[in-house]
C-alpha positions as CSV (number, residue, x, y, z in Angstrom):
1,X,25.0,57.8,-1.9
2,X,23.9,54.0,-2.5
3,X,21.2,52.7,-0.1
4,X,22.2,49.0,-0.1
5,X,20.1,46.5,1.9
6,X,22.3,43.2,2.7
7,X,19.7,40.6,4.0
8,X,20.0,37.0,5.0
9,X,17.4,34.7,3.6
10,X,15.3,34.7,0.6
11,X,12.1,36.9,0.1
12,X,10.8,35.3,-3.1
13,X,7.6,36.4,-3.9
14,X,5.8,37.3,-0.8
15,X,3.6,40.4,0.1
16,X,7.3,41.7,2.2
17,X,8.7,41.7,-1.1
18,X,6.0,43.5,-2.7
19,X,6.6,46.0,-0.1
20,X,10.1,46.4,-0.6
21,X,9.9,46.6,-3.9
22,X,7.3,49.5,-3.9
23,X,9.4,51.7,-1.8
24,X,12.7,51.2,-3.1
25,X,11.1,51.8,-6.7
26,X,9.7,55.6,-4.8
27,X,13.3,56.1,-3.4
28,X,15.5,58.8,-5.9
29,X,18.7,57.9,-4.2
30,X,20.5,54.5,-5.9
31,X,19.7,51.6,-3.8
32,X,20.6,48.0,-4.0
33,X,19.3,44.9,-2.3
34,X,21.5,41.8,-1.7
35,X,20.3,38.6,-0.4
36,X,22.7,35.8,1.5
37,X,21.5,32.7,2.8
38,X,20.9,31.9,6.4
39,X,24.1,31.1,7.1
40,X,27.1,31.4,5.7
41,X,27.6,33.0,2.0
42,X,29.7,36.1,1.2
43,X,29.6,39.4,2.5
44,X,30.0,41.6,-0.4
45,X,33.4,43.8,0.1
46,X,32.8,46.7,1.7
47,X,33.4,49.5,-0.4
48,X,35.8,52.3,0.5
49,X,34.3,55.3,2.6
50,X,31.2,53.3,3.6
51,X,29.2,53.5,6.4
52,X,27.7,50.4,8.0
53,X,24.3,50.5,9.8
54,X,23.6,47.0,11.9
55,X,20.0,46.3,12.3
56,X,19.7,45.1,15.7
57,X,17.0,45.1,18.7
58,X,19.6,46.3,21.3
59,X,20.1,49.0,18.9
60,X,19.0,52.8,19.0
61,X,15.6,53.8,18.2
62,X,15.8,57.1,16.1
63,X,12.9,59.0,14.6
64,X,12.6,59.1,10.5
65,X,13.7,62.6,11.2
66,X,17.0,61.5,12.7
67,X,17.2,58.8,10.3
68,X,17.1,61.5,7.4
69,X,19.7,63.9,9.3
70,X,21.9,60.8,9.5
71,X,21.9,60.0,5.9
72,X,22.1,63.7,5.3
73,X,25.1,63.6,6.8
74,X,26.9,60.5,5.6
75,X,25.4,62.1,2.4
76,X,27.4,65.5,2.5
77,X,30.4,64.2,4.1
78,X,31.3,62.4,1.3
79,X,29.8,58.1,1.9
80,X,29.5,56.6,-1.1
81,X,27.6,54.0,0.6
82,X,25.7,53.2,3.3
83,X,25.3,49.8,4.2
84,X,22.3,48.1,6.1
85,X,22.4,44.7,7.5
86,X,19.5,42.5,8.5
87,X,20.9,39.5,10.2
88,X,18.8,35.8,10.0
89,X,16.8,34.7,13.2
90,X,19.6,34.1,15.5
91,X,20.8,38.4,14.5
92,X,24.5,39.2,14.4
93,X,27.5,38.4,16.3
94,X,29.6,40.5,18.7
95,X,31.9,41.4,16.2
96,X,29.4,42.4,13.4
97,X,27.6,45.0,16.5
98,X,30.9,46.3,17.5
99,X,32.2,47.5,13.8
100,X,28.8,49.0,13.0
101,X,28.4,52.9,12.5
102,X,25.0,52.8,13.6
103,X,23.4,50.2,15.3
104,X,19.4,51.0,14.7
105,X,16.6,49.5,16.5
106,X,12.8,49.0,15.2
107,X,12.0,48.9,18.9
108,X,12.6,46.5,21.6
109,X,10.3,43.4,20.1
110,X,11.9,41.0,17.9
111,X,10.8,41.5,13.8
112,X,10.6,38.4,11.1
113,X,13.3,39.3,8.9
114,X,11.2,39.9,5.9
115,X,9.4,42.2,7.9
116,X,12.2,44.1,8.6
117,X,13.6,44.5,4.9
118,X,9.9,45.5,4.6
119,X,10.4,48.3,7.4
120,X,14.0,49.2,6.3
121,X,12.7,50.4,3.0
122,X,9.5,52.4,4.4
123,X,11.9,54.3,6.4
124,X,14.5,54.8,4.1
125,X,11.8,56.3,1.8
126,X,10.2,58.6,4.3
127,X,14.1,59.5,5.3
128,X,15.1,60.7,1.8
129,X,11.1,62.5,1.4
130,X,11.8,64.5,4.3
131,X,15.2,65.3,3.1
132,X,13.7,66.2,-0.6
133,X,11.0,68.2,1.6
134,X,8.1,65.8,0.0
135,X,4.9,65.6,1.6
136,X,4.9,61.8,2.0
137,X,6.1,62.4,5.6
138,X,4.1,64.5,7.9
139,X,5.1,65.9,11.6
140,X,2.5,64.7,14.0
């Protein structure tokens, strides 16, 4: 299943993209990072049996744990991609929250955007380590 990170706003080269970079490289799983400007530009189609995950602070917080049983799922089930979308500063609309599969939360405070992508990939790393039962993720 493709890990595909849709973002608004440019990283360039900044310490968040060095971050992102270092643990989408560690990830086994395909993933994909696409950028869109602050406003406006052109959701790329969404594939057929996709799963769409809205980053969002209303969202749910879930453990790396959960987050790996999700994927897991999706996985086995037959996604061929899971989407992940990191809104600019003003977020997402209604509509964007209501057609999302998951709407995840990185708490209840507000994150810089680039700090998020940042974030995003951690966890997606840690998710697919504890899935591939690697050390890198340890139960505290």
């Amino acid at each position: 299943m493709l890990l595909h990170i849709v973002a608004r706003g440019k990283i360039g080269r900044s310490p968040e993209a060095e971050l992102v970079d270092r643990y989408l490289k560690r990830i086994a799983w395909p993933t994909k990072v696409t950028e869109l400007p602050e406003r406006g530009g052109r959701m790329p189609e969404l594939p057929a049996n996709c799963v769409t995950v809205v980053l969002d602070e209303r969202g749910t917080p879930v453990t790396s744990g959960e987050l790996a049983k999700r994927l897991e799922s999706w996985r086995d089930n037959g996604k061929r991609e899971c989407r992940f979308l990191i809104g600019a500063a003003d977020g997402h609309d209604e509509e964007g929250r209501n057609h999302a599969d998951l709407l995840l939360s990185f708490g209840p405070a507000t994150w810089p955007h680039l700090l998020a992508r940042a974030m995003l990939a951690e966890q997606l790393f840690r998710a697919t380590s504890i899935l591939a039962n690697h050390p890198y993720h340890r139960e505290g």
